[in-house]
Phi, psi and omega in degrees: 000127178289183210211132177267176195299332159313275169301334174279079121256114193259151212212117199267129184306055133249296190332299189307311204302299184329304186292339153306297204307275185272045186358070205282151181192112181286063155289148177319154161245190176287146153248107168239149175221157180226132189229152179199136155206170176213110197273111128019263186254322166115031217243335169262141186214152190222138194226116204251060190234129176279335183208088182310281184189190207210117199286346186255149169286145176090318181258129182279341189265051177234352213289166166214201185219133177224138176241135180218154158215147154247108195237092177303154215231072213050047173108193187227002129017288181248028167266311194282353213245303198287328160334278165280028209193327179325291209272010171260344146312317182271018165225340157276358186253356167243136179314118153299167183075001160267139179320151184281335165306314185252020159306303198286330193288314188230082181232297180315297185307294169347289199310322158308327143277006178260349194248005166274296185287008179240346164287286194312328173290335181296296175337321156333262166334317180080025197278120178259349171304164150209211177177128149347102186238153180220082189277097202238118183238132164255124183233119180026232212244033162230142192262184200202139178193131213202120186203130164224145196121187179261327167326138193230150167224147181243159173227157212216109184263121192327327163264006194129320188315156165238134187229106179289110183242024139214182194248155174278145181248337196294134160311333183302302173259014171212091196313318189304330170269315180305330186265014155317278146330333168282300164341273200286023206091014189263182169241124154287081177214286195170164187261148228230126164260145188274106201119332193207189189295168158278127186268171061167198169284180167296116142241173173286132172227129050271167166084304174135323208304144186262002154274153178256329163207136184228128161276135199099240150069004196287355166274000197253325185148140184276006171297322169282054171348148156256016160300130189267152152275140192226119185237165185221146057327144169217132177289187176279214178230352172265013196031226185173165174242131180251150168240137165225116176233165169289170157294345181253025108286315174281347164278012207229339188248171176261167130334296180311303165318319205276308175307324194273301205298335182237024189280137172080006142254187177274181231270332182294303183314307185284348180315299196282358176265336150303322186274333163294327183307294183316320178282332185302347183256314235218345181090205198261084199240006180220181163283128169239126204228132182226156141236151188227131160210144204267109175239119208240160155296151177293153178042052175229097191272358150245169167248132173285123189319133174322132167275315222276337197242019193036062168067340166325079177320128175238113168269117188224118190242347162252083197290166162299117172314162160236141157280140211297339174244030199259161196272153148297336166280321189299304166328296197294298181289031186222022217277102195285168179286146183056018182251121148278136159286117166283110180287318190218140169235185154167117172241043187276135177277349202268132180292339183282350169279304196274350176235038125313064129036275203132183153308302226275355119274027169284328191298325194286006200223119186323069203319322183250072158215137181313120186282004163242339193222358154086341175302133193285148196240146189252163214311135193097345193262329190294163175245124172296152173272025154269141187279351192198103181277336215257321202261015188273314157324305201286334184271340200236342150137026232170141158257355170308155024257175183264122159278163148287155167293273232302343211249299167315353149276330193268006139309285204309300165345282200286340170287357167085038186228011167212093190280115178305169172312329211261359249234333153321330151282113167243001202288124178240044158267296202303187187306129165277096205298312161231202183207126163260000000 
């Protein structure tokens, strides 16, 4: 007698014992978020929705959560513009009528056009400030994180683990971007005193900045992109704790302090205990803004301090892979305890890289539209974002996708191949207009 597909699917005697142990059943979980901050200059701004919106309209248990921080720069100007103008840009950059696998399969590329296209508007506008964003969207137990700049968010995993859920942006601490940014013309160095040694961290010049990326910042050069690094993780059903703080928290704490000083309280307490934490050696000398959020089993309303690792922090940067054509459901029934996944990484500068699809989500995306700004293009109008379209055709069937001009220049732009007026000063002696 054959055995139908249902019944050949076999269940491995761990799997089971596990589901015994912690009786799993991947229900949504609780999101509590906790915020503290102490302001300075007045330059962090923070975005807080527990219930963002809905990936299906109308339906609630389709709702997800976003947490964002910004931390502005030579005024706040493009902190409060990213605040209010991010997420609705990451909502206009995804195709409606999708499934939550390709909801969750094309949310990196979104982030990436949304945080281009909210770059490209500031430049509109003519708004010279810029500012940092560190951008978290949660769906059931899988996170999303889109960042650019030194705010950082960690993740604190049901046994202990530490997990790096965004990227360093300072020329200080990322060789890989200076020689980026040298690349497309700018100078990288310390600020050189007339007279005496050179100081302080690595910035760029003209403009000062001590970052490679950001969003606004348009006087400095278009070498500081607003491509974000985008990592996606899925949690266990025992959940985890996210911290998203500014630098003026992390210059003063390790990833390790901030976990230990606020572990097993709740996410408001612990927030405030970080930011004190943070204030504490040196007085108030930046805006320092923490968010804590919980991502818990229903009705487990605090997190419990780690067992597994007796509280032992494991920095871990080597998640379990998801193989690219394996499904989110199957993953979720099959899901073990206290393992994080990776789904997705890519801290790529190049836009012809990050809004590439594949085949297999190509289909989901207006073909005759710009892929950062969404505008309809009439047949013929598009510029492809590939550097050779004709042999980028032959592999994937397509030359696509497509910019608007205005959105391939300012590609051509951020790659150092449409060099700005100002960009012949390089002298890094001149003034530093701002610090990030």
């Amino acid at each position: 007698m054959a055995m139908t597909a249902e019944a050949a699917l076999t269940v491995p005697l761990g799997v089971l014992l596990r589901r015994e142990v912690t009786s799993e059943r991947m229900e949504r979980p609780d999101v509590l978020c906790g915020e503290a901050a102490r302001s300075r200059k007045g330059e962090d701004f923070t975005l807080l929705l527990a219930e963002a919106a809905q990936r299906v309209a109308g339906d609630p248990s389709t709702s997800f959560s976003v947490f964002a921080l910004f931390d502005g720069h030579n005024g706040s100007g493009a902190a409060i513009y990213a605040k209010n103008n991010l997420l609705n840009n990451v909502l206009r950059a995804t195709p409606s009528g999708l499934s939550r696998d390709e909801w969750l399969a094309v949310l990196p590329r979104s982030l990436v056009a949304a945080f281009v296209k909210t770059d490209k508007e500031l430049q509109a506008v003519a708004e010279t400030s810029g500012t940092t964003v560190t951008f978290v969207i949660i769906d059931e137990w899988v996170v999303t994180v889109a960042s650019v700049g030194d705010s950082r968010c960690i993740l604190e995993s049901a046994d202990g683990s530490l997990y790096h859920l965004s990227a360093d942006h300072r020329f200080d601490s990322n060789q890989d971007e200076v020689k980026r940014v040298t690349a497309c013309g700018s100078k990288v160095g310390q600020l050189n005193v007339v007279g005496g040694p050179e100081v302080g961290p690595l910035r760029c010049w003209p403009g000062g900045l001590c970052l490679s990326r950001s969003i606004g910042d348009i006087d400095v050069g278009e070498w500081i992109i607003p491509v974000p690094h985008v990592k996606q993780v899925k949690l266990s059903n025992a959940g985890g704790r996210i911290i998203i703080a500014s630098d003026g928290v992390w210059d003063d704490l390790t990833f390790k302090m901030a976990l230990e000083c606020s572990r097993g309280y709740p996410s408001d307490i612990a927030a405030n205990r970080i930011v004190n934490e943070a204030i504490q050696p040196r007085g108030l000398r930046d805006d320092t803004t923490c968010i804590v959020v919980d991502i818990l089993p229903p009705e487990k309303r605090v997190p419990s301090p780690p067992t597994k690792w007796q509280g032992k922090i494991v920095l871990n940067n080597m998640f379990r892979r998801k193989h690219p054509n394996a499904s989110f459901k199957i993953d979720r029934e099959y899901a073990e305890p206290d393992v994080v996944e990776e789904l997705f990484e890519d801290g790529s500068a190049m836009l012809s890289r990050r809004l590439t699809t594949g085949y297999a989500l190509q289909h989901m995306f207006e073909p005759s539209s710009c892929a950062v700004c969404q505008l309809r293009l009439a047949p013929g109008q598009g510029i492809s974002i590939h550097a050779n379209p004709l042999q980028h055709e032959k592999m994937q069937g397509w030359q696509g996708p497509f910019l608007c001009r205005s959105c391939h220049q300012k590609k051509e732009a951020m790659e150092g191949k449409r060099r700005p007026i100002d960009s012949s000063t390089s002298d890094s002696s001149s003034h530093v207009r701002r610090r990030a």
